[in-house]
C-alpha positions in Angstrom: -49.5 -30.4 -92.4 -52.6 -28.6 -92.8 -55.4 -30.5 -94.3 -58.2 -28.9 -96.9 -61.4 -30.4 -97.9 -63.9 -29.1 -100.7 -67.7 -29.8 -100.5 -70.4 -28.0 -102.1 -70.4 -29.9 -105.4 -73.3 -31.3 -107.5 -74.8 -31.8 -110.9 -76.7 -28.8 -112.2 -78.0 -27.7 -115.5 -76.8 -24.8 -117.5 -76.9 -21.3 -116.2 -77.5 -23.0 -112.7 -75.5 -22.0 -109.4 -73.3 -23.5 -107.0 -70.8 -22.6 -104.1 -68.2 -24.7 -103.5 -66.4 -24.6 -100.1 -63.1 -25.4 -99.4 -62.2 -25.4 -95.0 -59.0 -25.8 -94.0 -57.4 -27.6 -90.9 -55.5 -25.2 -89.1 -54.9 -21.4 -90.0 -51.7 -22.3 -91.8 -53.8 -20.8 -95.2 -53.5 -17.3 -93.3 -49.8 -17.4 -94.4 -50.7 -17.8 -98.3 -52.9 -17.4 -101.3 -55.4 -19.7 -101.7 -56.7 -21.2 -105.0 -59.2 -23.2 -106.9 -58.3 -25.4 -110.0 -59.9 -27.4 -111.6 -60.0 -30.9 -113.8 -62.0 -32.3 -116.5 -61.6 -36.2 -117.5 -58.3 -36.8 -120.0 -57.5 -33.1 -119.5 -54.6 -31.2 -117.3 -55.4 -29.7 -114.2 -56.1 -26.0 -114.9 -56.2 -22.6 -112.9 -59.8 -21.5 -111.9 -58.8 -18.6 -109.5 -57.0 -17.0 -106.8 -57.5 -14.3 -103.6 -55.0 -13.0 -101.6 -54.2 -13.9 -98.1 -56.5 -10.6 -97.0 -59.2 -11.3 -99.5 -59.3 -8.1 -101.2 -57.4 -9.1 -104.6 -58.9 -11.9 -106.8 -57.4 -13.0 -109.9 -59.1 -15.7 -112.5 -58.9 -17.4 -115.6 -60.2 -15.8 -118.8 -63.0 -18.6 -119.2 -64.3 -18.2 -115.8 -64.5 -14.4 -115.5 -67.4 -12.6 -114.6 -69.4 -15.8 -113.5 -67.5 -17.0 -111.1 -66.6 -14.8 -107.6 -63.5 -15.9 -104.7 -64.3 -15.2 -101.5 -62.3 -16.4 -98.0 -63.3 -16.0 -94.4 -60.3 -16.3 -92.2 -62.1 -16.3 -89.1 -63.7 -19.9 -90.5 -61.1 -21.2 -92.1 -63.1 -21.5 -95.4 -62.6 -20.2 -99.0 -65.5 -20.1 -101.1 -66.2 -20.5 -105.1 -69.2 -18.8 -106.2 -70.2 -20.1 -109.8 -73.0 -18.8 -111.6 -74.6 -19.0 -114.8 -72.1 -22.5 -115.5 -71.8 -24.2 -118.9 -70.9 -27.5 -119.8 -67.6 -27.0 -120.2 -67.4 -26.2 -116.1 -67.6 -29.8 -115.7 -64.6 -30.7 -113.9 -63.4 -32.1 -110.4 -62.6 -28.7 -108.6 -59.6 -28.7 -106.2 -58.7 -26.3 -103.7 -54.9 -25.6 -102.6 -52.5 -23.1 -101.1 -50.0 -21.3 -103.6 -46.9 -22.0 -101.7 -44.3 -20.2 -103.7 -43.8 -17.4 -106.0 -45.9 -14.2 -105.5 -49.6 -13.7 -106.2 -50.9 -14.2 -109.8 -49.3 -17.1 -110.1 -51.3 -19.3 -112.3 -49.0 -22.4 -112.4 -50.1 -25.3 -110.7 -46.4 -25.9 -109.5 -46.9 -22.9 -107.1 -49.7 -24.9 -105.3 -50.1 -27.4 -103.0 -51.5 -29.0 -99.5 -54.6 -30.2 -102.1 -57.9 -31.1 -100.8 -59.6 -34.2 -102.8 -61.6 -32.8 -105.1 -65.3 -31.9 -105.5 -67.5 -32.8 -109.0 -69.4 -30.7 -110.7 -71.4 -31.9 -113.5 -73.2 -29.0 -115.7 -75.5 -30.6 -118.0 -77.1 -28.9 -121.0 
């Protein structure tokens, strides 16, 4: 079963940057979607974004729109999560997984799995 692992997490302050990574174990993610959720302490996990198995369609949640960019490199096995200008309310454990059912635009976390372990990013104000 392919493996994914996130990194690029950290504490920052608000309107700060990071790029998290997430690199799979095998190609098996060239066969699906790939997403980023993510989870703050006492809440659900909830959807961050999505791109396509190509890379060319990107969907995301309303509160992350316009700061934060999707990005995969097949060749590398890596998807990428570009957040800029983040807020306090970013801080969460960010997941990667691979939507494994239903079509893209899925936003359920049913439709995802094979999760990596989580990344924290702290966004202080």
């Amino acid at each position: 079963q392919v493996r994914l692992n996130e990194s690029g997490g950290g504490s920052v302050q608000t309107a700060g940057s990071l790029r998290l990574s997430c690199v799979a174990s095998d190609r098996t993610h060239m066969m699906h979607s790939w997403g980023w959720f993510r989870q703050a302490p006492g809440k659900e996990r909830e959807f961050v974004g999505v791109v396509s198995r190509s890379g060319s369609i990107t969907y995301y949640a309303d509160a992350v729109k316009d700061r934060f960019t999707i990005s995969r490199d097949n060749a590398k096995n890596t998807m990428y999560l570009q957040m800029d200008n983040l807020r306090p309310e970013d801080t969460a454990v960010y997941y990667c997984g691979l939507q494994l059912k239903k079509a893209l635009g899925s936003r359920s976390l049913d439709d995802f799995g094979s999760w990596g372990q989580g990344t924290q990013v702290s966004v202080s104000s």
